[in-house]
C-alpha positions as CSV (number, residue, x, y, z in Angstrom):
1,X,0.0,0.0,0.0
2,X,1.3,3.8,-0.7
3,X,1.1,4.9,2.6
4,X,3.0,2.4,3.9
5,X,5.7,2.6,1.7
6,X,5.8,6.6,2.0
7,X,6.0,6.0,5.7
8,X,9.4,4.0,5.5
9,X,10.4,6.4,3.2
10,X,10.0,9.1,5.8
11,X,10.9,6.6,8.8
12,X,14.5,6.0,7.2
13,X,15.0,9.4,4.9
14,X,15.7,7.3,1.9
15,X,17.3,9.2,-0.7
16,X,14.9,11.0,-3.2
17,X,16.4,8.9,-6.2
18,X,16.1,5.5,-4.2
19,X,12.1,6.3,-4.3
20,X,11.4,4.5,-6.9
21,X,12.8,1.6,-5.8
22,X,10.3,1.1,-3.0
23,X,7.2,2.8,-4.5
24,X,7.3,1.4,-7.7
25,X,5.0,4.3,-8.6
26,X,5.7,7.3,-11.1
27,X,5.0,10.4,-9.0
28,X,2.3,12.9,-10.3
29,X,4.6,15.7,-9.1
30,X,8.5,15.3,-8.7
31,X,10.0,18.6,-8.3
32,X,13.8,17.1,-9.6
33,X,11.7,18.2,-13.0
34,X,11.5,22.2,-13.7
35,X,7.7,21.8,-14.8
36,X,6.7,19.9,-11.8
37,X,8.6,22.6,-10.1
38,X,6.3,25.4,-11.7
39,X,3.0,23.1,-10.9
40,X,4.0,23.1,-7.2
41,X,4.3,26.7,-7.0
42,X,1.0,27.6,-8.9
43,X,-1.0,24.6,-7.6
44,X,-4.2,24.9,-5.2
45,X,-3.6,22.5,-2.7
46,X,-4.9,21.7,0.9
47,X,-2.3,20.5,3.5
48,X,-4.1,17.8,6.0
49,X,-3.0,19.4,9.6
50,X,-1.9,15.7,10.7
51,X,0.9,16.8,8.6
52,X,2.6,18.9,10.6
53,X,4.1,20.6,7.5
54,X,3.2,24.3,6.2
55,X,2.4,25.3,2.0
56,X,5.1,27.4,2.6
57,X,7.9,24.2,3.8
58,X,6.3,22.4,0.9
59,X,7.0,25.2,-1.7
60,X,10.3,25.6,0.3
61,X,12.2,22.5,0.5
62,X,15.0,20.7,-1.6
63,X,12.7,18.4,-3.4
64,X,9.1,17.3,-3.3
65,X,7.5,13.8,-5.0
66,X,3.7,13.2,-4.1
67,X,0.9,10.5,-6.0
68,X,-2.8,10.4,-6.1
69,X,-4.9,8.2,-3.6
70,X,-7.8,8.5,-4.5
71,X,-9.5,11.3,-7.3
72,X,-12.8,13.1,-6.4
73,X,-14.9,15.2,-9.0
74,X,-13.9,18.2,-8.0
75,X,-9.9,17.6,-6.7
76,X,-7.6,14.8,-6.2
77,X,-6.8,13.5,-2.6
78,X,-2.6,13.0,-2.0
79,X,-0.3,11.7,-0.4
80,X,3.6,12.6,-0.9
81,X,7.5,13.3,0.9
82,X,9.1,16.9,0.9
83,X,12.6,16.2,1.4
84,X,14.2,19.4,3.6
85,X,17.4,21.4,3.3
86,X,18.5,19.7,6.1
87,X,18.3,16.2,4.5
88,X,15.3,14.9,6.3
89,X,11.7,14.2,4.8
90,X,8.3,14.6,6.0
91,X,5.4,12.5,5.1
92,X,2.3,14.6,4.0
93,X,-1.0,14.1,2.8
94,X,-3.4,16.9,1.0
95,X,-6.1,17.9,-1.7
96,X,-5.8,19.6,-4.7
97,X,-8.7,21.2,-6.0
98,X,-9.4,22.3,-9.6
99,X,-9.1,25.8,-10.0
């Protein structure tokens, strides 16, 4: 399951380029690419307060990889890892809603 998987990811701060590895998943964002970059920045997302993690950290960090859980008519429930300057990650969960 996802969540799962993104929680060892956060648990042991596995390298952003190991991801793939466990997930097996293609990210819908991964902010290693310039446009994914631009779609993070512009994107009208919801932060779950569980997360313990601001918009602003998000928009902030080194590098940021999140999928879709589950899609709703109106926005897209996610779940995703924000990798900080520091070298740690931080699981998250959110919605984007259309614009």
């Amino acid at each position: 399951m996802l969540s799962d998987k993104l929680n060892i990811i956060s648990k042991y701060n596995i390298h952003p380029d190991d991801v793939k590895f466990i997930v097996r998943e293609k990210p819908i964002i991964d902010t290693a690419n310039e446009a994914s970059r631009r779609a993070l920045l512009v994107a009208n997302m919801e932060i779950d307060n569980a997360s313990l993690i601001s918009m602003d950290e998000i928009r902030n960090s080194k590098r940021v990889m999140y999928w879709k859980i589950q899609e709703n008519k109106a926005d897209v429930d996610i779940a995703g890892i924000v990798w900080m300057d520091s070298g740690t990650c931080k699981l998250f969960k959110g919605r984007i809603s259309s614009p």
